[in-house]
N, C-alpha and C positions, 0 to 999 in steps of 0.2 A: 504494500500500500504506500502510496505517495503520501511526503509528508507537506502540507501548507506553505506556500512562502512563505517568510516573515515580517516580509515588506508586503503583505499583500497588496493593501490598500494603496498604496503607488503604484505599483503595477497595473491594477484595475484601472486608474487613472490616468495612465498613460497608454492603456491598452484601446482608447478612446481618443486621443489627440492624434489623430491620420499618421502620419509615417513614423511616429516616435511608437508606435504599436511594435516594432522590431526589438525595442529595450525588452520587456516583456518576453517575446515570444523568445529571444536568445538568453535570455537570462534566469527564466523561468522555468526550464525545462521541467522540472519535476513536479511541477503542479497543474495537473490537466483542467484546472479549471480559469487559471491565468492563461493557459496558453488557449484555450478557447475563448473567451474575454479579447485575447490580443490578434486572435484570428479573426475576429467578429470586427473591429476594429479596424482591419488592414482590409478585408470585403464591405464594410462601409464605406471607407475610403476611396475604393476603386470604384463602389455605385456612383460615387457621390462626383467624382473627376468626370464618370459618363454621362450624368446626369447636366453637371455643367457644359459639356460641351452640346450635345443636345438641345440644351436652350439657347447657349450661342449662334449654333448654327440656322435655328428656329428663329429666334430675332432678326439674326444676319438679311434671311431669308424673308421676312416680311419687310423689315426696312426698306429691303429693296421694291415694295410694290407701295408701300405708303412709309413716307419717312415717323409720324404722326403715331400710328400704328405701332412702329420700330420702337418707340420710345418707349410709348406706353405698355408694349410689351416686356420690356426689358427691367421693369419693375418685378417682375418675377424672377429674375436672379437674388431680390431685396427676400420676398418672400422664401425663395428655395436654402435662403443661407441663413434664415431664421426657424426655418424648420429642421435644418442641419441639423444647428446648435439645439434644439430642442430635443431633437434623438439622442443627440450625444449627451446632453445632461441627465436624462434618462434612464440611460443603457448604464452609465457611472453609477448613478443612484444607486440601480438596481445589483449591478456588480456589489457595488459594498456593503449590502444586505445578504451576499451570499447567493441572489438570482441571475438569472437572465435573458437580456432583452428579445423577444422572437421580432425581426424587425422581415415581415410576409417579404417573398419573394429574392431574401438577400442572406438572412439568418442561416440558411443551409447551406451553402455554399462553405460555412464557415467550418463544418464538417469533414469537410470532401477532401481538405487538402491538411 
């Protein structure tokens, strides 16, 4: 049986701040529930870079048919990086209560590798 980090609680929290999820997952070897936490973390991360490009390329893309349109769409880069931060203070939370965040369609991923 594995024993607990002893830093857990930093780990958790870094296993949540996009590429610093690597402290964690190389550091932590022996605690499969940090190194899940800093998997979960690093597949956040990569949703979240596709996600922004996505809307880049989506605003890009309208802008060019109405400038107007471009703008006001581009407001939801404001909203998608508010809702970021609000998974990620979450999924923290929930980490240092010992749980874990199921975030649909991303949380499994963090499984598989």
């Amino acid at each position: 049986m594995s024993t607990p980090s002893p830093n857990r609680a930093v780990m958790v929290v870094l296993a949540y701040l996009w590429l610093l999820a690597m402290v964690p997952l190389v550091a932590a070897k022996d605690d499969p529930e940090i190194q899940w936490h800093a998997k979960h973390g690093l597949v956040l991360a990569v949703a979240e870079a596709a996600l922004f490009v996505a809307l880049w390329l989506a605003v890009a893309v309208v802008s060019l048919a109405s400038f107007g349109a471009g703008c006001a769409m581009g407001l939801l880069f404001v909203v998608a990086w508010i809702a970021i931060l609000l998974v990620h203070f979450a999924a923290v939370i929930k980490g240092l209560n010992g749980e874990r965040l199921i975030v649909p369609w991303v949380s499994g991923y963090a499984t598989r590798f």
